[in-house]
C-alpha positions as CSV (number, residue, x, y, z in Angstrom):
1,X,-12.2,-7.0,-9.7
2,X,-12.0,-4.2,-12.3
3,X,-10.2,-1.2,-11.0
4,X,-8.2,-1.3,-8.0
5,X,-8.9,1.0,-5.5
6,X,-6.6,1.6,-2.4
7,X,-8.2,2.3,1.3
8,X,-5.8,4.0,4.1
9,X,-6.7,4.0,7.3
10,X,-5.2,4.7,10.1
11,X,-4.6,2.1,13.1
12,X,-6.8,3.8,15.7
13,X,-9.4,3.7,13.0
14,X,-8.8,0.3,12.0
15,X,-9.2,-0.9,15.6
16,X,-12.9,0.9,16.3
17,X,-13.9,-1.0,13.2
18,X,-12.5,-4.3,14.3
19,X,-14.0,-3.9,17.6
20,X,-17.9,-2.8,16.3
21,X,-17.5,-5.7,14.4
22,X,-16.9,-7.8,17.7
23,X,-13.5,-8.7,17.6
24,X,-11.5,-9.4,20.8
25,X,-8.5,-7.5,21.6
26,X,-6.2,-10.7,20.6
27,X,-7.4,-11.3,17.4
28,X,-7.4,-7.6,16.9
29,X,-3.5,-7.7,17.6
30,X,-2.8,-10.5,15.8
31,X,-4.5,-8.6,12.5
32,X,-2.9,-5.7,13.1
33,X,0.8,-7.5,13.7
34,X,-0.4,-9.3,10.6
35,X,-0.5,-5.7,8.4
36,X,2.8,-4.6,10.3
37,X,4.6,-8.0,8.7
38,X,3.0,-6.9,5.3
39,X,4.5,-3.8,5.2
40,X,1.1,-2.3,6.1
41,X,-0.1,-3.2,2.8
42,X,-2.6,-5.9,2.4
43,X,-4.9,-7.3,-0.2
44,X,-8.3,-7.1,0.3
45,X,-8.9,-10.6,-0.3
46,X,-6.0,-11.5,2.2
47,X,-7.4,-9.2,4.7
48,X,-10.8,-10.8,4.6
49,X,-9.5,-14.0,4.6
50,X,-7.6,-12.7,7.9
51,X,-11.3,-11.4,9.4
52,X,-12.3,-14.7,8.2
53,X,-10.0,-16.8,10.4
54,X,-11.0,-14.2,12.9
55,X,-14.3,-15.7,13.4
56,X,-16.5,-13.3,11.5
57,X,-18.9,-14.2,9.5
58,X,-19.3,-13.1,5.7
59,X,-22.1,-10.3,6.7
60,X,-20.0,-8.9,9.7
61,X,-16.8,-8.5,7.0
62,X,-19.1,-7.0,4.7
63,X,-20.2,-4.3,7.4
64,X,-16.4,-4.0,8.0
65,X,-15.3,-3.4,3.9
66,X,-18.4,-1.1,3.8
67,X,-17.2,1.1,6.5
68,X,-13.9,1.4,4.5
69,X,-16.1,2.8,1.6
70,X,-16.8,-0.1,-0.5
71,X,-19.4,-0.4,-2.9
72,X,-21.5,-3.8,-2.8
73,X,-20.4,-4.9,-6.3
74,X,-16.9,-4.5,-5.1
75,X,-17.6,-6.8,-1.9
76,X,-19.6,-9.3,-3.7
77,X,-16.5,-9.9,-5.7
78,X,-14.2,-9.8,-2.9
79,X,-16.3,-12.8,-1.7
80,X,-16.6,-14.7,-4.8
81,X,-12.9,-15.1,-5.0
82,X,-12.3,-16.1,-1.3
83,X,-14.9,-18.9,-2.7
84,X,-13.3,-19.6,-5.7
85,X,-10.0,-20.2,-3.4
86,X,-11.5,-22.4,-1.0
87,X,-13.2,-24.8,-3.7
88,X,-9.8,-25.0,-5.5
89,X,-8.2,-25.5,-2.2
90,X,-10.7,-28.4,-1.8
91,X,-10.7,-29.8,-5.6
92,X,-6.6,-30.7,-4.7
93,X,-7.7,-33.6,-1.9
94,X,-8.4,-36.8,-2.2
95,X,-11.4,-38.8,-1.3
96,X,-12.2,-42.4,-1.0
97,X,-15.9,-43.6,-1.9
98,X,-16.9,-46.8,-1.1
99,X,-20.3,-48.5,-1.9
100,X,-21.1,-51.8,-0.3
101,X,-24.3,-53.5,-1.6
102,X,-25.6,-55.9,1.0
């Protein structure tokens, strides 16, 4: 991402966004106590990966990072590197092939 750009919200606010995205109460806590440990500071790539493990879905945390006031471009490259994580996450297992011809 080119510039960084901080977004400060308060908890209150936090939690009407988490809920109108359809979070429960208990994974709403568990993000919240999540942002306390942090030092309630938190990348936005570690925070959507957060939502992610949430159960959202990649257009629900896009909803939720527009609310916060970011553009599209910034999102879509938000998303590209929570990819880019999860296929090197992936490239570091192993896998066994095995052909048998008849």
């Amino acid at each position: 991402m080119a510039e960084g750009k901080t977004f400060t919200l308060l908890r209150v606010e936090m939690r009407r966004m988490l809920v109108a995205a359809g979070l429960n109460e208990h994974d709403i806590g568990a993000i919240l106590a999540q942002i306390e440990k942090s030092h309630r500071h938190m990348s936005i790539v570690a925070f959507a990966a957060l939502l992610e493990k949430s159960g959202l879905n990649k257009e629900k945390i896009s909803n939720v990072f527009r609310r916060f006031g970011m553009d599209d471009i910034a999102i879509h490259e938000v998303m590209d590197i929570i990819d880019s994580y999860k296929i090197n996450a992936e490239t570091g297992r192993l896998y066994e092939v095995r052909l048998d011809t008849g």
